[in-house]
N, C-alpha and C positions, 0 to 999 in steps of 0.2 A: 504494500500500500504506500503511496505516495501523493503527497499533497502539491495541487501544482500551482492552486488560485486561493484567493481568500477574498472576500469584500465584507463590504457593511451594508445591514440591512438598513432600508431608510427609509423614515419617517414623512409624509405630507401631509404641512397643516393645508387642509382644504375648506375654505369658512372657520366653519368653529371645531372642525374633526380632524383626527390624527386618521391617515391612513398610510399602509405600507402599500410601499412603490414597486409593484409585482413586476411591474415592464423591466425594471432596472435590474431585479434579481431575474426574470426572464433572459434576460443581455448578458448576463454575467452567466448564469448558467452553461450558455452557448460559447461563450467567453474559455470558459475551462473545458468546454468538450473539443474546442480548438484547440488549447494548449497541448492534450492527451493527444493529441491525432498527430500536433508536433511533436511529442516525444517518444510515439511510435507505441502509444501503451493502446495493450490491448483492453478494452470496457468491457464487464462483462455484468456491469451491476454501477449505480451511481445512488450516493448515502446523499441523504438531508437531514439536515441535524437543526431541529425547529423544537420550539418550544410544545408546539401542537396547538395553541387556544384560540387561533385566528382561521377565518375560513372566507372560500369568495364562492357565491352564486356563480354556478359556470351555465351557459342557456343551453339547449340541444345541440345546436351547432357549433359547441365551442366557445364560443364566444363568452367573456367576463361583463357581467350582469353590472357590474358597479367596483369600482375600489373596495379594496377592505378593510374595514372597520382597524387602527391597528389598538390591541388591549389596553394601550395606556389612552385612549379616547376616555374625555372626562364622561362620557353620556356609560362609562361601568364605573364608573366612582360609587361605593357602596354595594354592586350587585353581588360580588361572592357573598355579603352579611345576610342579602336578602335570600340568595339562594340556600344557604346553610341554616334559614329560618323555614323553608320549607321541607330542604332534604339536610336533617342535622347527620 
């Protein structure tokens, strides 16, 4: 195993919302699978390593329904408390 790319995932404030910038980690993505193809590594599997708690509407055709939400959006300010008040 061998690490070829690294970036930062980033943040858009859009109004008054945090969203992550899927297009960017999309470019980067392809970014690294360029790099592999330059150092002649063979893929036989590609790791993402995410926290898990964000997610994007994708339509039937592919297509990304809206930006996503990113979890430090003030609109979950308080939601783990309220969730952990229904499913303690």
């Amino acid at each position: 195993m061998k690490e070829l790319t690294r970036f930062p995932n980033q943040i858009l404030q859009i109004g008054d919302h945090l969203h992550w910038n899927i297009y960017s980690l999309f470019e980067q993505l392809k970014t690294g699978l360029i790099a592999a193809k330059k150092e002649d590594v063979e893929i036989s599997s590609i790791g993402i390593d995410t926290w898990g708690v964000d997610f994007a509407l994708i339509a039937e055709d592919g297509s990304v329904l809206g930006a996503p939400y990113a979890y430090r959006d003030p609109q979950t300010i308080g939601i783990p408390e309220k969730y952990f008040e229904l499913f303690p």
